[in-house]
C-alpha positions as CSV (number, residue, x, y, z in Angstrom):
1,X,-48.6,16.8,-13.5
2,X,-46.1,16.0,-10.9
3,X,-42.3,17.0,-10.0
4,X,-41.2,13.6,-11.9
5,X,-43.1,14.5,-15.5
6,X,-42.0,18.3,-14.8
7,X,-38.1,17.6,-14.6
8,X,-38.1,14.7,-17.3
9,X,-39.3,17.9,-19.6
10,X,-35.9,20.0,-18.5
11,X,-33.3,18.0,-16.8
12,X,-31.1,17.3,-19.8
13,X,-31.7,20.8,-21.3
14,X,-28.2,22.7,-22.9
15,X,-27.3,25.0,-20.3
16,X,-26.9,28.9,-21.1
17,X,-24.6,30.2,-18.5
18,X,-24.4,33.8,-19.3
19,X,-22.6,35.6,-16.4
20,X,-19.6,33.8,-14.1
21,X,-16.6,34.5,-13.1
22,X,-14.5,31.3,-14.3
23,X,-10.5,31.7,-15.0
24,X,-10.6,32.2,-19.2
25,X,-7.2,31.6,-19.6
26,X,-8.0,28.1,-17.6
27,X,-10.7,27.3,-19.8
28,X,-8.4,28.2,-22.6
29,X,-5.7,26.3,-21.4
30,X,-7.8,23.1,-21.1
31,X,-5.3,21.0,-18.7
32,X,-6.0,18.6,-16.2
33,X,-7.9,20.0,-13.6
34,X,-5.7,19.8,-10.2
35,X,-6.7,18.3,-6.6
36,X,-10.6,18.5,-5.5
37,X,-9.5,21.0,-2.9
38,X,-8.3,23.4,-5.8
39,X,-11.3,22.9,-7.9
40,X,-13.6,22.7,-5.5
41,X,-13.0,25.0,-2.0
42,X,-9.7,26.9,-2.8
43,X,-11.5,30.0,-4.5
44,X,-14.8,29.4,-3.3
45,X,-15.8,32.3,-0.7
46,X,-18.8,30.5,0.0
47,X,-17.4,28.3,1.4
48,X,-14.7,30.2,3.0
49,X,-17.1,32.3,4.6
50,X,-18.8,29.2,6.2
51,X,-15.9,27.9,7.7
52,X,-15.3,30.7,9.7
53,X,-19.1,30.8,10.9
54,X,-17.7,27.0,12.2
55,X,-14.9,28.9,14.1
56,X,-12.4,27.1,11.6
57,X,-9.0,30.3,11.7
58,X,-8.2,32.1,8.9
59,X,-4.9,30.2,8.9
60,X,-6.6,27.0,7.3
61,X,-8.6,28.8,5.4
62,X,-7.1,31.7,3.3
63,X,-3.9,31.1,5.2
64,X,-0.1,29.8,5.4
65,X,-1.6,26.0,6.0
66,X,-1.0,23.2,4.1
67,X,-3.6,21.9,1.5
68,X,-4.2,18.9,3.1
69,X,-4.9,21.0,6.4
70,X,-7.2,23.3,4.6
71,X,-8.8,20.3,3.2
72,X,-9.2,18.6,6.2
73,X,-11.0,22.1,7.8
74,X,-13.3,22.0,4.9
75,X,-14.1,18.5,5.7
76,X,-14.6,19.1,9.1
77,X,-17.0,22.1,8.3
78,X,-19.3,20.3,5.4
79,X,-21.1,17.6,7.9
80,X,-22.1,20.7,9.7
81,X,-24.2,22.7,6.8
82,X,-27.0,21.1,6.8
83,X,-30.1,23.7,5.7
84,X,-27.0,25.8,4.1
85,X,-27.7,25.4,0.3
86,X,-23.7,24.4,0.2
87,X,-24.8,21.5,1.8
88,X,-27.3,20.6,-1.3
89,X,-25.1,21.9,-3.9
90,X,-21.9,19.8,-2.5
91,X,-24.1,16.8,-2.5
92,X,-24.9,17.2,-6.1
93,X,-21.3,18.0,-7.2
94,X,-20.0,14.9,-6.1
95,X,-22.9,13.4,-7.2
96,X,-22.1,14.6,-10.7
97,X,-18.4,13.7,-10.3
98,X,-19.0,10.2,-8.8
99,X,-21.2,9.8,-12.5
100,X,-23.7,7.9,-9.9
101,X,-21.7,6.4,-7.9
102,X,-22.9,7.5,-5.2
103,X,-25.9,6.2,-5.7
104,X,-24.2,3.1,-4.6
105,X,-23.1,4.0,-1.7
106,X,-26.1,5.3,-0.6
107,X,-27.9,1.7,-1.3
108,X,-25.0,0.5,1.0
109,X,-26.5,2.3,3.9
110,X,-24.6,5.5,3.3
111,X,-27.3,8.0,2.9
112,X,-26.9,11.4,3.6
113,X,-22.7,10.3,4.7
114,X,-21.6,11.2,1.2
115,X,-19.2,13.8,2.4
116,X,-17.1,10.6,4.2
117,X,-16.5,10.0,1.0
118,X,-15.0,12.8,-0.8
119,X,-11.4,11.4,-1.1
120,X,-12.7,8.4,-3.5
121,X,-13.1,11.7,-6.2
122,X,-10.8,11.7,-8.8
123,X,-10.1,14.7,-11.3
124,X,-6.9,13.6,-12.7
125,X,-9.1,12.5,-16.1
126,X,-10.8,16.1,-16.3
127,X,-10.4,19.0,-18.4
128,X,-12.0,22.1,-18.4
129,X,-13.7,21.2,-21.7
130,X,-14.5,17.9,-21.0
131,X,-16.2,19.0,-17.7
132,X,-18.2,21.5,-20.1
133,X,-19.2,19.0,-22.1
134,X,-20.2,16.4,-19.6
135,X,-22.6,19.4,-18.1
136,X,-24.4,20.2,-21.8
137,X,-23.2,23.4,-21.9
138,X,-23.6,25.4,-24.7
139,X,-22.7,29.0,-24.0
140,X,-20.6,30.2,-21.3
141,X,-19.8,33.9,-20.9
142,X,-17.3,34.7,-17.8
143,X,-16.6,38.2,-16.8
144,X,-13.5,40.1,-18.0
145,X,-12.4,43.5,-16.8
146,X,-12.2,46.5,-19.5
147,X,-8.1,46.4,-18.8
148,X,-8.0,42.3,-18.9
149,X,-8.2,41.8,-22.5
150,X,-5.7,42.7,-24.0
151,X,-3.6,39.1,-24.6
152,X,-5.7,37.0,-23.3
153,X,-6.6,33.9,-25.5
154,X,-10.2,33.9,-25.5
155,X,-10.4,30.6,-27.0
156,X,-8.5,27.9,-29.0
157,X,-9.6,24.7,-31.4
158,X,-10.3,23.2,-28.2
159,X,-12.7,25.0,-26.6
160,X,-14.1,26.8,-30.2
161,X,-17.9,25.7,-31.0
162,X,-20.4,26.4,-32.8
163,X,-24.0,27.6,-31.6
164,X,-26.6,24.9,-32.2
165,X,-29.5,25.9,-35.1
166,X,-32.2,28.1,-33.8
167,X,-35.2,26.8,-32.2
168,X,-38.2,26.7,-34.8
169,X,-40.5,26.8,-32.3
170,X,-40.6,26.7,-28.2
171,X,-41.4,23.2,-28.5
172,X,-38.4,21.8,-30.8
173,X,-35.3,22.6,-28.0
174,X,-32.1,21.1,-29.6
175,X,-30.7,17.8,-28.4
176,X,-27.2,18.2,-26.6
177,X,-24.5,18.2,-28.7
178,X,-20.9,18.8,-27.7
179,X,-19.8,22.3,-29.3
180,X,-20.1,25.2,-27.3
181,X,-19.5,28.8,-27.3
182,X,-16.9,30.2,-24.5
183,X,-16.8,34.5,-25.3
184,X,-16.3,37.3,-22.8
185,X,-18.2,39.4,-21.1
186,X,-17.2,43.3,-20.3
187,X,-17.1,43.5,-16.3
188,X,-17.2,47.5,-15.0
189,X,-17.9,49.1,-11.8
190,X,-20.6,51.7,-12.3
191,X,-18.0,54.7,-12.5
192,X,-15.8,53.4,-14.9
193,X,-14.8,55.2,-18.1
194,X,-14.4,52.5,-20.8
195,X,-13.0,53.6,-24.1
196,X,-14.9,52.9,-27.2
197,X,-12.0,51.0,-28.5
198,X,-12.7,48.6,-25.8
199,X,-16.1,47.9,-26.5
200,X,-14.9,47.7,-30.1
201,X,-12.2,44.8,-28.9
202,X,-15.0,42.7,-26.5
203,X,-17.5,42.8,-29.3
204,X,-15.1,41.7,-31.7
205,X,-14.1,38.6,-29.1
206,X,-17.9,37.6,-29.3
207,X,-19.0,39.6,-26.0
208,X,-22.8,39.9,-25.8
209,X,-22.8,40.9,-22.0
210,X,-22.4,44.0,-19.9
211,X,-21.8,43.4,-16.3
212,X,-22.4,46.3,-14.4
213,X,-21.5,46.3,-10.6
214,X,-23.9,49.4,-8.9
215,X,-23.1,48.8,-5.3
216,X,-24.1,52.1,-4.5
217,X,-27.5,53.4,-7.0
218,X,-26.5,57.0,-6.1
219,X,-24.3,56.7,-9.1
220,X,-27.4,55.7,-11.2
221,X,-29.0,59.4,-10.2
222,X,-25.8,61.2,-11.5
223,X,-26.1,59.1,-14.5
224,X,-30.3,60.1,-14.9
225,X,-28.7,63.6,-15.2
226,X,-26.0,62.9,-17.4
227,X,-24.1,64.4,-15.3
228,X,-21.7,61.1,-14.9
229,X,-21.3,60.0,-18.9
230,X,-19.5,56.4,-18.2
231,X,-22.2,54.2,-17.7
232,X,-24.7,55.7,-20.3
233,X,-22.1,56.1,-22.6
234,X,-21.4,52.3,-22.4
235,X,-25.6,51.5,-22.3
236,X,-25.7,53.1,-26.0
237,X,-23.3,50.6,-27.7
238,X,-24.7,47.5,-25.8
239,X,-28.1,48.9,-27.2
240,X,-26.5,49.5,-30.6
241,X,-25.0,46.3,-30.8
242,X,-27.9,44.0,-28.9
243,X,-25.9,43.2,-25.7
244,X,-27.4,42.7,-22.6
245,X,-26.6,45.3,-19.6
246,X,-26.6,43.6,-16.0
247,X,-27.2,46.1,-13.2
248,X,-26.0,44.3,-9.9
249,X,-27.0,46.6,-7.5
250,X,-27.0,46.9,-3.7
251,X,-23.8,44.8,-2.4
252,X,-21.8,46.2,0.8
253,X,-18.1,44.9,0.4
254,X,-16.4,46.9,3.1
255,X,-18.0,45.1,6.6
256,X,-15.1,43.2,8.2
257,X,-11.6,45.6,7.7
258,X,-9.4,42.6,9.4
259,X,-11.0,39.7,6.9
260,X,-10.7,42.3,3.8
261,X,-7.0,42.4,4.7
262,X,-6.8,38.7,5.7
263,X,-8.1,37.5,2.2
264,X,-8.7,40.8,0.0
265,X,-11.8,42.5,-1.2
266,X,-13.6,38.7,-2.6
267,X,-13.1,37.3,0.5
268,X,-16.3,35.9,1.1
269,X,-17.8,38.4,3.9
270,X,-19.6,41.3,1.7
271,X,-22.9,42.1,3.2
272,X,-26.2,44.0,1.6
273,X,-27.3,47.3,1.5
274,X,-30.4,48.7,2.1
275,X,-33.1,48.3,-0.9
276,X,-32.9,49.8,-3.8
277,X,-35.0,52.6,-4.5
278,X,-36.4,52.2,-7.6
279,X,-37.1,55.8,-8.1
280,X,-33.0,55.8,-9.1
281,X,-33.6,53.1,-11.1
282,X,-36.4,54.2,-13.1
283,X,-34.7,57.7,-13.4
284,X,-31.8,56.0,-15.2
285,X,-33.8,53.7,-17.3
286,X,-36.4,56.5,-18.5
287,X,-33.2,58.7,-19.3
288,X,-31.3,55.7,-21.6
289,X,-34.8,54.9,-22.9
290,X,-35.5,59.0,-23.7
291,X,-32.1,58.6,-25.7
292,X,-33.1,55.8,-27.5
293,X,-30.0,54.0,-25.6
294,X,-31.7,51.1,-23.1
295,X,-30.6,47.5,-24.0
296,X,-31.8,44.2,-23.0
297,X,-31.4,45.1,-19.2
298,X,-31.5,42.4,-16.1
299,X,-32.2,44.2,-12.9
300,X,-30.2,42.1,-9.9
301,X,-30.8,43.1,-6.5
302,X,-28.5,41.2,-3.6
303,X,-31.3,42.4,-1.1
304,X,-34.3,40.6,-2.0
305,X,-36.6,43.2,-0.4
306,X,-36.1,45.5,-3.7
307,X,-37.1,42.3,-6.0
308,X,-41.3,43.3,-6.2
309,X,-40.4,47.0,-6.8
310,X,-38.5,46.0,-9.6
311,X,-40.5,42.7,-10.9
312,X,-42.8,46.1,-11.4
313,X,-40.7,48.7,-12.9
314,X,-39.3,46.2,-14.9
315,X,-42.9,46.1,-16.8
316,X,-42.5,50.0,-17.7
317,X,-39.8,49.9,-19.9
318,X,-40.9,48.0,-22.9
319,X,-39.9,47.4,-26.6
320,X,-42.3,46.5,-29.6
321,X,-41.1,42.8,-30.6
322,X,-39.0,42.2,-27.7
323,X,-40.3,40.4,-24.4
324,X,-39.1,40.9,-22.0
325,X,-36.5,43.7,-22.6
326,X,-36.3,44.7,-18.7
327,X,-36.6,42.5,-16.3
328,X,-35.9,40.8,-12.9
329,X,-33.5,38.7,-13.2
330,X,-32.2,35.3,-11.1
331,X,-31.5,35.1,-7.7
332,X,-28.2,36.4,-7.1
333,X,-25.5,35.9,-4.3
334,X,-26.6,35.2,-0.8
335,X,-30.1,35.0,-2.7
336,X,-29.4,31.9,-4.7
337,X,-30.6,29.4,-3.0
338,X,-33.9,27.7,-2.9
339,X,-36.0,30.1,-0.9
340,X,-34.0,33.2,-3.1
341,X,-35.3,31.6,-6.1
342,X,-38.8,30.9,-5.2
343,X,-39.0,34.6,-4.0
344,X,-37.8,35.6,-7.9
345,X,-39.9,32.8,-9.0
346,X,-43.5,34.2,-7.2
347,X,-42.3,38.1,-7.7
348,X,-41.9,37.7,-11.9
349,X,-45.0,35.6,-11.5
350,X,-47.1,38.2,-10.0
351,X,-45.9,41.1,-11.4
352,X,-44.6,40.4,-14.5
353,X,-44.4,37.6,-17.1
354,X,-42.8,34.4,-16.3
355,X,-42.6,32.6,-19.3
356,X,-40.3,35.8,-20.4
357,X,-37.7,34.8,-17.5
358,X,-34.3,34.4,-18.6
359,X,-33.8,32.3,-15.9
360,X,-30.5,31.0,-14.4
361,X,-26.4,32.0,-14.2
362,X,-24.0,30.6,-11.7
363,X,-21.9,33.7,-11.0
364,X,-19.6,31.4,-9.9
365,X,-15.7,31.0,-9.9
366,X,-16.0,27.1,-10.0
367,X,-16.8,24.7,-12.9
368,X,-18.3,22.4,-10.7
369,X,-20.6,25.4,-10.0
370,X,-22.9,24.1,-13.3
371,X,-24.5,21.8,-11.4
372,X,-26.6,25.0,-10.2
373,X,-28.6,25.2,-13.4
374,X,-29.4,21.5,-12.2
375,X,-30.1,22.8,-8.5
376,X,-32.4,25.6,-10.3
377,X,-34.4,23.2,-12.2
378,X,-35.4,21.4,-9.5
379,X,-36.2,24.2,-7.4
380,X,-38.3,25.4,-10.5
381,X,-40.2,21.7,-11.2
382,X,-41.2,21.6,-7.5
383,X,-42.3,25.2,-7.2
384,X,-44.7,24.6,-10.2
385,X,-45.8,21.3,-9.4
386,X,-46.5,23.0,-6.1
387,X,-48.9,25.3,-8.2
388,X,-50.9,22.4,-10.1
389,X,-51.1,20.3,-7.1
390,X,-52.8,23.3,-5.4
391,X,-54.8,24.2,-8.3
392,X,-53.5,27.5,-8.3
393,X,-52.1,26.4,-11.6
394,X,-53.7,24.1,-14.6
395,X,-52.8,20.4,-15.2
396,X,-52.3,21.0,-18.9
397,X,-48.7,20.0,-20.6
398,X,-49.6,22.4,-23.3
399,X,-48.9,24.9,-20.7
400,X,-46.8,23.9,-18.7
401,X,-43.8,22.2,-20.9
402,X,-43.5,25.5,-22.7
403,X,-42.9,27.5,-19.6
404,X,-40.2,25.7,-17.9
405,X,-38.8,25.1,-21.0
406,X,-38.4,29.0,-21.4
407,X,-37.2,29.4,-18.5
408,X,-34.6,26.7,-18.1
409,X,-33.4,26.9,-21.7
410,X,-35.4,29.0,-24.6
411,X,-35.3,32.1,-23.7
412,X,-31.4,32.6,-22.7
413,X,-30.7,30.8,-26.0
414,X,-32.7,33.6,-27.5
415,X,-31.1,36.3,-25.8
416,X,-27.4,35.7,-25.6
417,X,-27.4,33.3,-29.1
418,X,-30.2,34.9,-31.7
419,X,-29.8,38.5,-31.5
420,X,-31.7,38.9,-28.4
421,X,-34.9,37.9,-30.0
422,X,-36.7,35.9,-27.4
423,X,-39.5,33.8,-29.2
């Protein structure tokens, strides 16, 4: 079974994006989307971040410059990523916003020159809900603080779906269809108190998601003692209600003092911390779990050294009828690129249970940041064809189909969209 067979199985799969940080109020809105620069670099500290590795100043960057000379900096800067997965995932935006166009110009001899092209992109004709659409997504779930809620218009008759049927059986996955689900989830740092009327308020606006932000794990040893109530307090009703708690853990924000000031605390220039110890974690875990308070939990380390140590503690904290209740989950951050997400890809292999992977969520600020679950699939179809062409894996469909269908669709649909009950 090669790469070609593998991705024909997944490509057009309904996407499950369960954790991002897009604008709801935009989504909400659904008005044309503005110039490529705003969609696509404005926000983005990805890109930010390598433009001034290029030496590009902060001035056409997060500065006073006009767009078209920030555009014209970003240009400059993208012919220069090659190896950078920005590089890969630019080429596949514009490929999706080109509809295939581009396929054109490469047979015109333009291969690999696609970024001279970038002012022939129009997104006068796009909305926020067509672009959803157009990507097959069914369930979207962007971040909103505890203290954001309040007002905001979650969704209108534009952007209101329905969730498809279930899935009788891992082989049955839906066709694409064009509702979708758009609910919040409940962003908190780690030491934040959030009132039980707040939960109350997110779960009745659909949430199903927990977003935890553990910079530092110390907080998860006060927690092991109950000595900091917050966070555990919080892990009960997500249990209670079958949400899913998110534990990203390990990110240094304060590095660079004049950028932080220069273009505030997302600015694009957050490092990692040491790995995390997973004797914190599993301190934390085994208290929730003593107090019959663990959810659904997805482990997210930014420093991939921790993600073996907690592929494995992962496997400790289990739930009859529920597979994969902790786990390791994507590659996150400076992590998601192809060699991040062959790393998660070996270390739930080898220490846990693949076909339980919930797979991949863009954490991304950008709509044109969907075409990751594309990027993701790909990576995924060559890692296992990889496997069978070594023979490290069998050539057997039976096998194989079910798997990446899992991974790429089934068991996110399960979680976030069927009460958690991953088939």
């Amino acid at each position: 079974m090669n790469f070609d067979v593998m991705y024909s199985w997944v490509r057009n799969l309904p996407i499950v994006d369960w954790h991002n940080h897009l604008d709801m109020r935009m989504l909400a809105e659904d008005k044309p989307l503005g110039s490529l620069y705003e969609v696509w670099v404005k926000a983005d500290p990805y890109k930010h971040r390598a433009m001034r590795i290029c030496g590009e100043p902060e001035r056409v960057i997060t500065g006073d410059a006009s767009e078209d000379e920030k555009w014209a900096a970003w240009k400059r800067t993208l012919p220069k990523l090659l190896g950078n997965p920005l590089f890969a995932w630019a080429g596949q935006e514009l490929a999706w916003l080109w509809d295939g166009r581009c396929l054109a110009q490469r047979r015109r001899g333009a291969e690999g020159r696609w970024w001279e092209c970038v002012e022939n992109v129009s997104l006068s004709e796009w909305t926020p809900s067509k672009m959803l659409k157009k990507f097959g997504v069914e369930y979207l779930s962007p971040c909103v603080g505890a203290g954001e809620l309040e007002g905001l218009q979650t969704t209108d008759d534009r952007l209101r779906g329905t969730a498809r049927g279930e899935v009788a059986s891992k082989s049955e996955v839906p066709s694409l269809k064009s509702s979708f689900k758009v609910v919040p989830s409940l962003r908190m740092n780690a030491g934040d108190e959030v009132p039980v009327e707040t939960l109350e308020k997110f779960r009745a606006a659909g949430c199903r998601v927990v977003d935890v932000s553990v910079d530092d794990v110390s907080i998860l040893a006060d927690a092991a003692r109950w000595g900091h109530r917050a966070l555990p307090t919080v892990a009960a009703y997500a249990a209670a209600h079958g949400w899913t708690m998110l534990l990203h853990m390990g990110a240094r924000r304060e590095t660079s003092s004049r950028l932080r000031a220069a273009a505030g605390p997302a600015g694009g220039f957050a490092g990692m911390r040491a790995p995390v110890d997973p004797a914190v974690v599993a301190a934390f875990l085994d208290r929730l779990e003593k107090e019959n308070a663990l959810p659904r939990t997805i482990l997210m380390s930014l420093n991939p050294a921790a993600h073996a140590s907690l592929a494995v503690l992962a496997g400790s904290f289990v739930e009859d009828g529920v597979p994969g209740k902790v786990q390791l989950g994507p590659a996150w951050w400076w992590c998601d690129h192809e060699e991040g997400i062959r790393d998660v890809l070996e270390k739930n292999a080898a220490y846990g249970v693949l076909s339980t992977f919930v797979g991949m969520t863009t954490d991304s600020r950008s709509l044109l940041s969907l075409v990751r679950h594309d990027y993701f699939r790909r990576v995924l179809c060559k890692w296992l064809a990889e496997k069978v062409a070594s023979g490290s894996f069998p050539d057997d469909e039976a096998l194989l189909r079910p798997l990446l269908e899992n991974v790429c669709y089934v068991n996110a649909h399960a979680m976030f969209l069927q009460k958690g009950a991953i088939q």
